[in-house]
C-alpha positions, 0 to 999 in steps of 0.5 A, a space after each residue: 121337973 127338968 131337972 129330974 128329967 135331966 138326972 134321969 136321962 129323959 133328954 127329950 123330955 126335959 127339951 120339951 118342957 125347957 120349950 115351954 119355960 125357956 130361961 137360964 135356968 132351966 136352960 143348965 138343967 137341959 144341957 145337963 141331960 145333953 149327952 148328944 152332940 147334936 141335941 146341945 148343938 141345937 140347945 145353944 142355937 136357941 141361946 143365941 136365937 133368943 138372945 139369952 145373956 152367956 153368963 157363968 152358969 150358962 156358959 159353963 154348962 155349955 162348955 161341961 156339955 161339949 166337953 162331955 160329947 168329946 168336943 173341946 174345940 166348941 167348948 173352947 169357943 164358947 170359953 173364949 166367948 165369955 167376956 168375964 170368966 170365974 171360978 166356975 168357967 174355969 173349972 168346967 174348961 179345966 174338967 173338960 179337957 181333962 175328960 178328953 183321951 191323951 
């Protein structure tokens, strides 16, 4: 359900329900439906209030989120974070800046 709130654009919709379910998993489903800044800001609060593991896919969306709001210096940050980075971290800090302006 998440997920097709996600890749429909129901941003608020998939918040709500990752509210009820809140895992890792759902948790990359709702960052990928984060085009607002604002709302993926909120989104790793909760991680780090809840005290959720940053893993690969964790921190990868959160990196792919930032770099997709035009943020790369926050997707650094959670980048340098990660204590074990692996093909797909790097792969979501690559694209990130690749997405940015020259």
């Amino acid at each position: 359900m998440i997920s097709g709130y996600s890749t429909m654009g129901f941003a608020k919709e998939a918040i709500g329900l990752f509210m009820e379910m809140s895992s890792q998993m759902t948790l990359v489903s709702v960052l990928g439906a984060c085009g607002d800044l604002d709302l993926g800001r909120w989104v790793e609060g909760l991680v780090l209030e809840k005290k959720m593991e940053v893993n690969s896919y964790v921190g990868s969306a959160l990196i792919d989120m930032y770099g997709k709001c035009g943020d790369l210096i926050s997707a650094g940050r959670v980048f340098d974070s990660m204590p074990n980075k692996d093909v797909i971290t790097w792969n979501a800090i690559i694209t990130s800046c690749g997405l940015q302006p020259p």
